[in-house]
C-alpha positions as CSV (number, residue, x, y, z in Angstrom):
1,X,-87.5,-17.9,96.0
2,X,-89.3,-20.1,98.5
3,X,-90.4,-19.8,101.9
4,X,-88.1,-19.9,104.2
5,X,-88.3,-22.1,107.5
6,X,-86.0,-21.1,110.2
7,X,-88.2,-19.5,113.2
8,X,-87.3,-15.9,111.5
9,X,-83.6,-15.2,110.0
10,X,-83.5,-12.6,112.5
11,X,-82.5,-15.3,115.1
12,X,-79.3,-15.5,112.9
13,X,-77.6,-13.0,114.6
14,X,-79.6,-12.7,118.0
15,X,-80.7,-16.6,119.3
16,X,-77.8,-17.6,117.3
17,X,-75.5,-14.8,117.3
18,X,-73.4,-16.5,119.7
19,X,-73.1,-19.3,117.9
20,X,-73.2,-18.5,115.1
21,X,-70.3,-16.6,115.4
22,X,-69.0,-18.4,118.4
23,X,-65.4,-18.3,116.8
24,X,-65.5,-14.5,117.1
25,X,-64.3,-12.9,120.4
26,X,-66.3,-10.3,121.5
27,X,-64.2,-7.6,122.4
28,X,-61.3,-8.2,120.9
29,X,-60.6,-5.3,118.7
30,X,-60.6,-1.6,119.8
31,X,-61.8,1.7,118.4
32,X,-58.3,2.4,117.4
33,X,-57.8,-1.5,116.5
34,X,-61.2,-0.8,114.0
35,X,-59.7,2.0,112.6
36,X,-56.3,1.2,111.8
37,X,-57.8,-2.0,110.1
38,X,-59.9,0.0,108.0
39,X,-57.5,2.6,107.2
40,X,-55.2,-0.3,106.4
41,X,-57.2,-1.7,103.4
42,X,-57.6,1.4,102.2
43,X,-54.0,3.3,102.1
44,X,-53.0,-0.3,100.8
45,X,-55.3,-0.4,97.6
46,X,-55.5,3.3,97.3
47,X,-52.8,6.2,97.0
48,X,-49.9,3.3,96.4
49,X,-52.4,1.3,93.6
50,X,-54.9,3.4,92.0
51,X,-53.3,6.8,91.4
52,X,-51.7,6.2,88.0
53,X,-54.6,4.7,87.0
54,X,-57.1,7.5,88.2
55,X,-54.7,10.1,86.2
56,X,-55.1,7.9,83.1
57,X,-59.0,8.4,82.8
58,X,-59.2,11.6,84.6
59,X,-56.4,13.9,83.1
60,X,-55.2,16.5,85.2
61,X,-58.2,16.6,87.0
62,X,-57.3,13.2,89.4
63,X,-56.8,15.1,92.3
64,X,-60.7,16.2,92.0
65,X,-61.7,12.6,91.3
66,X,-60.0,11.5,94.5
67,X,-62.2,14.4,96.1
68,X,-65.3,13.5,94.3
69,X,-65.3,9.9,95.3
70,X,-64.9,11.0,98.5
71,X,-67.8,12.6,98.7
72,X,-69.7,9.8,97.0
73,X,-68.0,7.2,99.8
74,X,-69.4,9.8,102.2
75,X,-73.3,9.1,100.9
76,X,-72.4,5.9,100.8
77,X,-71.1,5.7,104.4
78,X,-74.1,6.7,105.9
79,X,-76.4,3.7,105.0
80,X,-73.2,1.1,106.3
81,X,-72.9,3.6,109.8
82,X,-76.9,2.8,110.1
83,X,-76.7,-0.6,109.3
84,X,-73.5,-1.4,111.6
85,X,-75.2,0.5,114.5
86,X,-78.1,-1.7,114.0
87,X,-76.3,-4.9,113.2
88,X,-73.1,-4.8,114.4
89,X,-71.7,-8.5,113.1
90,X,-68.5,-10.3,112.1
91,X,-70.9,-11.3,108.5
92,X,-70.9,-7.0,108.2
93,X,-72.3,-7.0,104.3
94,X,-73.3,-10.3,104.4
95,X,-75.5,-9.5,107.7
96,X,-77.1,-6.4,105.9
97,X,-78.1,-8.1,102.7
98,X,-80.0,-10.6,105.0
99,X,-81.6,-8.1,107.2
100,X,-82.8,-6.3,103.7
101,X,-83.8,-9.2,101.7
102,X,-84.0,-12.4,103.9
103,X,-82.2,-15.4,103.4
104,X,-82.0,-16.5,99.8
105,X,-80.8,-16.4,96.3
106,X,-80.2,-12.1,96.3
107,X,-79.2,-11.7,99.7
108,X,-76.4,-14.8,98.5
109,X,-75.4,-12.9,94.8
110,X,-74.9,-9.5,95.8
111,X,-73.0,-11.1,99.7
112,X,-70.6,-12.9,97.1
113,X,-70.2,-9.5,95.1
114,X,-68.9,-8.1,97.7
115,X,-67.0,-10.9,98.5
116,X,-65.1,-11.0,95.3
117,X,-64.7,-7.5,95.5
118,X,-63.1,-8.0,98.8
119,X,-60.5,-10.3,97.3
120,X,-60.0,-8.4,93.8
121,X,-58.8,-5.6,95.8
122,X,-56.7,-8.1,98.0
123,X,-54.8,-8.9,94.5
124,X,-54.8,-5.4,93.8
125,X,-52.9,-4.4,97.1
126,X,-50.3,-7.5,96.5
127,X,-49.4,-7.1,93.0
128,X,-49.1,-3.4,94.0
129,X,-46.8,-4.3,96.5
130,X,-45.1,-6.2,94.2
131,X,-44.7,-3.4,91.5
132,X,-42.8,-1.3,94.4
133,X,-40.6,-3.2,95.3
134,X,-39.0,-4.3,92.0
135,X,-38.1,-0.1,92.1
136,X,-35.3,-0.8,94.5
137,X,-34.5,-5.1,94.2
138,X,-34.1,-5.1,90.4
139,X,-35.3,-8.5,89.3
140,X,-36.4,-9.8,85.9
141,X,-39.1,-10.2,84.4
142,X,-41.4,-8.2,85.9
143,X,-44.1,-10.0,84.1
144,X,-42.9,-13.2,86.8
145,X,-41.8,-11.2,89.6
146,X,-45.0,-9.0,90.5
147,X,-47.3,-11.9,90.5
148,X,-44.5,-13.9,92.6
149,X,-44.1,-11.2,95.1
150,X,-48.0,-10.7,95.4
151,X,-48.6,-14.0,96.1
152,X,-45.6,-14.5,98.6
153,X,-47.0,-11.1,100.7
154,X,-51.1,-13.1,100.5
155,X,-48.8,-16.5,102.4
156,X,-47.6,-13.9,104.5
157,X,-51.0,-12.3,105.2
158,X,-52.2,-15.9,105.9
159,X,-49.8,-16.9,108.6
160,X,-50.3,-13.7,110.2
161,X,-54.0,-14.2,110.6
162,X,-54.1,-17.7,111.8
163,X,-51.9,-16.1,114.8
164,X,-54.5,-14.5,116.2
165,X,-56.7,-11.2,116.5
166,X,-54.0,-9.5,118.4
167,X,-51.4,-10.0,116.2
168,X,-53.9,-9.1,113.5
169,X,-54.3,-5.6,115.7
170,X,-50.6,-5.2,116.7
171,X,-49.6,-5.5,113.2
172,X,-52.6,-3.2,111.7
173,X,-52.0,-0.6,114.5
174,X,-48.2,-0.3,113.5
175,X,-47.9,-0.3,110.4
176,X,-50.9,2.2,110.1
177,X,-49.1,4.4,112.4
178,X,-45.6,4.0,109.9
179,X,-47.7,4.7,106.6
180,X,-49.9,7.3,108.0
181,X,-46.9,9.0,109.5
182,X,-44.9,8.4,106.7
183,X,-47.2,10.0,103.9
184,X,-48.0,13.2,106.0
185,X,-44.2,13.5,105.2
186,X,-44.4,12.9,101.9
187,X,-47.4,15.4,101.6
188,X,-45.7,18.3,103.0
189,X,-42.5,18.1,100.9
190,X,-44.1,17.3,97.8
191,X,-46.3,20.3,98.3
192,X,-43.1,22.4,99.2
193,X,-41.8,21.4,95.7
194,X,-44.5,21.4,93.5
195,X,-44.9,23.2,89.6
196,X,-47.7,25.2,89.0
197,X,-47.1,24.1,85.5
198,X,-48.1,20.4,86.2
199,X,-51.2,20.8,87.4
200,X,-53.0,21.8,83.5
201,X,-50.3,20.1,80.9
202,X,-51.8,16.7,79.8
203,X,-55.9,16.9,80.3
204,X,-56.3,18.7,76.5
205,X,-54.4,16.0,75.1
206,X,-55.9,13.0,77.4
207,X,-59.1,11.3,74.9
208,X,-60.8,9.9,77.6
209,X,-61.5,13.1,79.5
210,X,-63.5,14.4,77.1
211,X,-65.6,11.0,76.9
212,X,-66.9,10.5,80.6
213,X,-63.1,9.6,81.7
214,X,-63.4,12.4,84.8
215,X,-66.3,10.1,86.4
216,X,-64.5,6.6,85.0
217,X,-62.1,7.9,87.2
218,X,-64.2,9.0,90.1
219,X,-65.5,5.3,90.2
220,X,-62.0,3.7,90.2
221,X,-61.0,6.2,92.8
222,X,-64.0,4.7,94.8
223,X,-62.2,1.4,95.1
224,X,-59.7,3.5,97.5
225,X,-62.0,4.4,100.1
226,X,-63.8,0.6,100.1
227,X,-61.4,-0.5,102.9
228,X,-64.2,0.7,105.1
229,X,-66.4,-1.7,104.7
230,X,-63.7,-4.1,106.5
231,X,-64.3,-2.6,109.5
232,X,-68.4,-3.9,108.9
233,X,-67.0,-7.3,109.2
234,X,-65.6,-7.1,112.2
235,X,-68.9,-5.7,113.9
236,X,-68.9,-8.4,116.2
237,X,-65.4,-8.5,117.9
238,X,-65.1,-4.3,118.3
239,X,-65.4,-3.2,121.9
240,X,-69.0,-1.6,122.1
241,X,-69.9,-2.0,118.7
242,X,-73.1,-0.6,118.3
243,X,-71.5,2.7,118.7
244,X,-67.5,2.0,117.9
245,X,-68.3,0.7,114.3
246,X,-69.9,3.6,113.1
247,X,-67.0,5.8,114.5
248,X,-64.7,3.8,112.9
249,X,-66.0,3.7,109.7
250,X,-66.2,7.6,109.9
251,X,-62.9,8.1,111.2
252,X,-61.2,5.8,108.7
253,X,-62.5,7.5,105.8
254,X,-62.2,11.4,107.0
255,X,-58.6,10.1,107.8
256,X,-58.0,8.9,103.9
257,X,-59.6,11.1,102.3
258,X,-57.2,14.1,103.9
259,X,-54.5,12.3,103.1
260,X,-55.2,11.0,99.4
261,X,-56.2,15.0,98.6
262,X,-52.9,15.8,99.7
263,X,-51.1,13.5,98.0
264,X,-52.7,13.5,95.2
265,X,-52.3,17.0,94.4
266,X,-48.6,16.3,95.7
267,X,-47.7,14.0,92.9
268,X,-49.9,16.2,90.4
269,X,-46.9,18.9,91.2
270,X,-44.2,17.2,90.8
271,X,-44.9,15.0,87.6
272,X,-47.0,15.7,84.4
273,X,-49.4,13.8,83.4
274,X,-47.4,11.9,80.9
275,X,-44.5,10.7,83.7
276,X,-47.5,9.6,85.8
277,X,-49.2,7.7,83.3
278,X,-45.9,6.4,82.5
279,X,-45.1,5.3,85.7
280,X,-48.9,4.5,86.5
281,X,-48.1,1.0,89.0
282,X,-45.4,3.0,91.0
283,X,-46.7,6.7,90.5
284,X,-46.1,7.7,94.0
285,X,-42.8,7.0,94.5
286,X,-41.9,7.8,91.1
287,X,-43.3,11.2,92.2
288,X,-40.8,11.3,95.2
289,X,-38.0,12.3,93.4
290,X,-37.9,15.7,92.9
291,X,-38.6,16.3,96.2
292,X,-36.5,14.1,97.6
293,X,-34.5,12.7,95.0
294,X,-33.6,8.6,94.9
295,X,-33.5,9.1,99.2
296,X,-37.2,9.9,98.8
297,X,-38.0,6.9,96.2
298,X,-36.4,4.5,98.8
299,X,-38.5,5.6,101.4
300,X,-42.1,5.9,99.3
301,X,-41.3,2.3,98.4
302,X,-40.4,1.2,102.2
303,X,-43.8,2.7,102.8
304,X,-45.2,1.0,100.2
305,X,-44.6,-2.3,101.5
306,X,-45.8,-1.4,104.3
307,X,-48.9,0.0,103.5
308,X,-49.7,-3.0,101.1
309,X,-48.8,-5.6,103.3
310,X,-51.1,-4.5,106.2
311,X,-53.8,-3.8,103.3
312,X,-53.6,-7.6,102.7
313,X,-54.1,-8.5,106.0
314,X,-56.7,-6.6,106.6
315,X,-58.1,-7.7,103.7
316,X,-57.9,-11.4,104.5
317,X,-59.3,-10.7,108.2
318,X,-62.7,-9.2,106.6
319,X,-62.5,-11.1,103.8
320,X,-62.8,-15.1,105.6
321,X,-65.0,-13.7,107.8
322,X,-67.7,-12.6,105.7
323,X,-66.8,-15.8,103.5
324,X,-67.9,-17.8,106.9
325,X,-70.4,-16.0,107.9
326,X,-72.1,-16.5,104.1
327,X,-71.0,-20.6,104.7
328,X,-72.9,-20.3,108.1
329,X,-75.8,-18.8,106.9
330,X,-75.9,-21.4,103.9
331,X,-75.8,-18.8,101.2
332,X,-72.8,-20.5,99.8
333,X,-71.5,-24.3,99.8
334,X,-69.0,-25.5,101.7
335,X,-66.4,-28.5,101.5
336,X,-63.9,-29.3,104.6
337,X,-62.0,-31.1,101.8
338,X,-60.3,-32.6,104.7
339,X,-58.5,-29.4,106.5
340,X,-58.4,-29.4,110.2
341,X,-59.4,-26.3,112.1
342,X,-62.9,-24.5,112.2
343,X,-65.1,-23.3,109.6
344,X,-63.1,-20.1,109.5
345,X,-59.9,-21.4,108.9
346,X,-61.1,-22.6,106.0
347,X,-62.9,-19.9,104.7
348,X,-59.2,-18.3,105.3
349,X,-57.9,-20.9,103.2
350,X,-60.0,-20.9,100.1
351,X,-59.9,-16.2,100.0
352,X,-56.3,-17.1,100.1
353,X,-56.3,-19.6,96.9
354,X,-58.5,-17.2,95.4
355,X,-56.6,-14.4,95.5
356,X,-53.5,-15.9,94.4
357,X,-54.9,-17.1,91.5
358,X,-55.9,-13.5,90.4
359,X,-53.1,-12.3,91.4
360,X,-51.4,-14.5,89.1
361,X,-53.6,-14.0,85.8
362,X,-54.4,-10.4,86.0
363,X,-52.5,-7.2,86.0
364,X,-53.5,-4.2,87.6
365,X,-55.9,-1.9,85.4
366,X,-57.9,-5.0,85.1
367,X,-58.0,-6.1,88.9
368,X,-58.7,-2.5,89.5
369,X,-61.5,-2.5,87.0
370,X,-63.1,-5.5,87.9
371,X,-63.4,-4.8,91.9
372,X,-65.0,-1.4,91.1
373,X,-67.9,-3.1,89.2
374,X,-68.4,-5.8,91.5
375,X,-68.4,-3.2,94.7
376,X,-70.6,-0.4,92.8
377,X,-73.4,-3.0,92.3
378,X,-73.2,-4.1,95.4
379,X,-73.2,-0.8,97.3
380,X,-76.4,0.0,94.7
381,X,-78.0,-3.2,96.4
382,X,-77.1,-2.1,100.0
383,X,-79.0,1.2,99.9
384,X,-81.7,-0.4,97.3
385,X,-82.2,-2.4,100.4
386,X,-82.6,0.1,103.0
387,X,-85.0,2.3,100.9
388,X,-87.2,-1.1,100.1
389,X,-87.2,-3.1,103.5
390,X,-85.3,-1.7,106.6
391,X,-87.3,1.6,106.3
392,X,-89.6,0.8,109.6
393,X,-86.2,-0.5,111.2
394,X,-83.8,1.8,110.8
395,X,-84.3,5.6,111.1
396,X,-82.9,6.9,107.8
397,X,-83.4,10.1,106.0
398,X,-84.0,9.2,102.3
399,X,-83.4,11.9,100.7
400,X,-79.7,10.9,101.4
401,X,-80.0,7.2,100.5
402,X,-81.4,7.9,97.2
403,X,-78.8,10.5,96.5
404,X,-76.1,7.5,97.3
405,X,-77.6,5.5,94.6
406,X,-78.0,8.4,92.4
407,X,-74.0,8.7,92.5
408,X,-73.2,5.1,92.2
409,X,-75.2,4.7,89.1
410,X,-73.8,7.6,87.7
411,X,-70.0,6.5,88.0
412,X,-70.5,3.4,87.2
413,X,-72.2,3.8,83.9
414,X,-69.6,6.6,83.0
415,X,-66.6,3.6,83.8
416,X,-68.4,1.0,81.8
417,X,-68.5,3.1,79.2
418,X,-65.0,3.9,78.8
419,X,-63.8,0.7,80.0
420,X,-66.2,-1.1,76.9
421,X,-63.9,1.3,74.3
422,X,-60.6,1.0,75.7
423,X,-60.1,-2.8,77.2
424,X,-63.7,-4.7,76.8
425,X,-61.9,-8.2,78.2
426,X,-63.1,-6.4,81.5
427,X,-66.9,-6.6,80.6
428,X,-66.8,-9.4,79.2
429,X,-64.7,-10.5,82.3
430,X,-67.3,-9.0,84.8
431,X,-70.4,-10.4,83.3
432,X,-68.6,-13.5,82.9
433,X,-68.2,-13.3,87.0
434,X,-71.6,-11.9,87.7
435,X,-73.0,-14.8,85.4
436,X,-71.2,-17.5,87.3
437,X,-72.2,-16.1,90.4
438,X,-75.9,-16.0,89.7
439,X,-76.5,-19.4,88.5
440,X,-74.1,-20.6,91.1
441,X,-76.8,-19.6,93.7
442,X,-79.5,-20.4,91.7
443,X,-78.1,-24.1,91.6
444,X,-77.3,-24.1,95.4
445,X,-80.4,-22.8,96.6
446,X,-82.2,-25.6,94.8
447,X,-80.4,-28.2,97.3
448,X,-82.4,-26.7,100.6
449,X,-85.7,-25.7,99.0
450,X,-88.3,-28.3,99.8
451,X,-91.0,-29.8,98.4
452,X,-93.2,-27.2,99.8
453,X,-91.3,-24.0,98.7
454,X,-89.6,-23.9,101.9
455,X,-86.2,-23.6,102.5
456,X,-83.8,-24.8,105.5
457,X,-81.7,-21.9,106.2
C-alpha cells in the first residue's frame, strides 16, 4: 500500500484519542463491570452453544478439548494482556492491528475478521438461545422458530445498548452473577450423579476422532473462550485501564475455563456420546435430567436464556465499537443512510442487521464453523504482528508468542480438514467471506490513496 499521510497513526489514539473516541466515557466500566462483560460473551457462546458440537468431532474426549483450548486461549491471552496494557482503547483489535501494521489494506482485512467473527458468534449465542427455549415453550417449526427467537433476543440486545453503559453493566453484572451461580450448581450435582461408563462408550465408534477430529474440536472449543477479546474493546471506558484490562481479560478466562471443565466432564457423566450428539443444540440441559430430572431441565434452560441474552449484549457493545472505531480510522466505509445519532449508533445499527441476517440463513454447526476460521486467522495476525513490528514496543518474551501461533495453526488446519470432508459449504462459505473482504479493502483503499502513493487516513 501507499504512504500514508497523517502526522504518524500513532496520533490516532493519543492527539486524537479523545476524539477520536470522544463518544466513549472514560471510566465508565469497572474491573468487575470488564469482567462480567467478558465472561458474558463467553458462557453465552460457549458451554450452552458449542458442547454438542465439540463432542461430535472430539468423541469422548470433549472434556479434554475444552481443556486444551484453554490452554491455547491461555498463549493466546498473553499477546492481547500486552497489547491492552499498551493500548488500552474502545477499537481493542482494531487498535492492535494498527499499531502492528499501520493504517491500511491488512490492518483493515484482518480488523474486519475479527469483526465478523464478533458477529458470527453473536448469531451463534441467539439461535442458541433460541434452541433452549423451544425445550420448555413447544412451538413449531423449529426450522422458523430458532431464527425468530434469535433475532427477537439481537432487537432486545439493541435497545438495551442504546440505554446506556450502565445499563449495559447492570445487566452484564446480573446476569453473570445468575449464570455463574447457576452452573456452579449444575456442576456439583452432575458430578454427584455421574456414570463411570459414559466417559469411554462412543469415541471407538466416532470417525472423525481418528481423523484429526480431537483438535477440530479443540479449535471449535476456542470459539468459547473468544469472549475475551470483548473486554479489548472496551479499553478505553474501564477504570484504570492500562492495568484493569489485562486483569480482566485474565480473570474472565481462568473464571470459564473452571467452569466449562466442570461442566463438561458433568454432562460427559450423565449422557453418552450418542444422547449428546443427539441433543447436540441443547446438550446441557438435556444433560440435566438425570440429575435433576425435568426440575433440572427447566432450570438449565432459564439459565440459558440468561446466559445467551447477556452474551448478545455483550456481544453488540464490542462489536459497534470496534465497527466505529474501524469507520473512524477509515479502514471501512461508511454511509449515515440518513439515521440520526452518532457514528456509533450506527455502527450499532448495521452489527445488528448483520447478525440477524445470519441468524436467519445459517444454523449452528455452520455459524460455529465459520467464526472459528475467521477468529484463528485473525488471532495468527495478532501475534504475527507482535513478533514482526511491536518487538522494540512492547516487552514480550517470544518464545511464548511463537508457541501461540504454533497452536493456532495447528487447530486450525486439523478443523479445515475435517470440516472440508464432512460439510465443505463451510469452506467454500469462509473463502467466499475472506474473498469479499479482501477486495472490499482493496477497492476502498483506492478512494484515499493519492496521486503520490499517499493515503489520507
Amino acid at each position: 500500500m501507499g504512504r500514508v499521510s497523517m502526522n504518524g497513526m500513532d496520533g490516532m489514539d493519543m492527539s486524537k484519542s479523545g476524539s477520536a473516541d470522544s463518544e466513549e466515557n472514560a471510566g465508565s466500566l469497572s474491573l468487575s463491570g470488564a469482567v462480567a462483560l467478558g465472561t458474558g460473551v463467553m458462557i453465552g457462546a460457549g458451554i450452552f452453544a458449542l458442547t454438542g458440537q465439540v463432542a461430535g468431532l472430539a468423541g469422548d474426549l470433549f472434556p479434554v478439548a475444552f481443556l486444551a483450548a484453554a490452554v491455547i486461549v491461555a498463549f493466546s491471552a498473553y499477546s492481547y494482556v500486552k497489547l491492552s496494557n499498551a493500548f488500552p482503547s474502545s477499537g481493542g483489535i482494531a487498535m492492535f492491528l494498527n499499531k502492528a501494521y499501520g493504517p491500511g489494506m491488512v490492518t483493515g482485512i484482518f480488523s474486519l475478521f475479527m469483526y465478523v467473527s464478533m458477529v458470527i458468534s453473536e448469531s451463534l449465542v441467539a439461535r442458541t438461545f433460541g434452541a433452549y427455549s423451544l425445550q420448555i415453550v413447544k412451538l413449531e417449526p423449529l426450522s422458523f422458530w430458532v431464527p425468530a427467537l434469535g433475532v427477537g433476543l439481537i432487537a432486545i440486545a439493541f435497545a438495551v445498548n442504546i440505554a446506556g453503559n450502565k445499563a449495559i453493566q447492570a445487566s452484564a453484572g446480573v446476569m453473570a452473577a445468575i449464570k455463574v451461580g447457576g452452573l456452579a450448581v449444575f456442576a456439583v450435582g452432575g458430578l454427584w450423579f455421574v456414570t463411570a461408563a459414559n466417559f469411554t462408550n462412543g469415541s471407538q465408534g466416532t470417525e472423525s476422532v481418528a481423523s484429526g477430529g480431537f483438535l477440530a474440536g479443540v479449535a471449535l472449543a476456542i470459539l468459547a473462550y473468544k469472549g475475551f477479546t470483548t473486554i479489548t474493546n472496551s479499553g478505553g471506558e474501564i477504570i484504570d485501564p492500562h492495568r484493569n484490562t489485562g486483569r480482566a481479560i485474565i480473570i474472565s478466562i481462568a473464571v470459564c475455563a473452571g467452569l466449562y471443565i466442570v461442566l463438561a466432564v458433568a454432562v460427559a457423566g450423565n449422557l453418552t456420546l450418542v444422547d449428546i450428539i443427539a441433543a447436540q443444540d441443547f446438550a446441557l440441559a438435556e444433560a440435566s435430567r438425570p440429575a435433576f430430572g425435568d426440575a433440572g431441565l427447566w432450570a438449565t434452560v432459564a439459565l440459558a436464556v440468561v446466559a445467551t441474552a447477556s452474551g448478545v449484549i455483550a456481544s453488540v457493545f464490542a462489536a459497534s465499537r470496534m465497527l466505529a472505531m474501524l469507520t473512524k480510522m477509515k479502514e471501512v466505509p461508511h454511509r449515515h443512510f440518513g439515521l440520526p445519532g452518532t457514528v456509533r449508533i450506527h455502527t450499532m445499527v448495521y452489527t445488528v442487521a448483520f447478525a440477524m441476517v445470519l441468524t436467519v440463513l445459517f444454523d449452528l454447526r455452520r455459524i460455529a464453523a465459520l467464526g472459528a476460521i475467521f477468529y484463528l486467522i485473525m488471532d495468527i495476525a495478532i501475534h504475527w504482528g507482535i513478533l514482526r513490528h511491536l518487538r522494540d514496543r512492547i516487552e514480550v518474551k517470544p518464545a511464548i508468542v511463537i508457541t501461540a501461533i504454533a497452536l493456532d495453526v495447528l487447530v486450525l488446519s486439523a478443523f479445515l480438514w475435517v470440516k472440508a470432508s464432512q460439510d465443505a459449504l463451510v469452506i467454500y462459505a469462509a473463502v467466499g467471506g475472506i474473498a469479499l473482504i479482501v477486495a472490499g479493502e482493496k477497492l476502498f483503499m483506492r478512494s484515499h490513496t493519492n496521486p503520490d502513493g499517499t493515503m489520507d487516513m
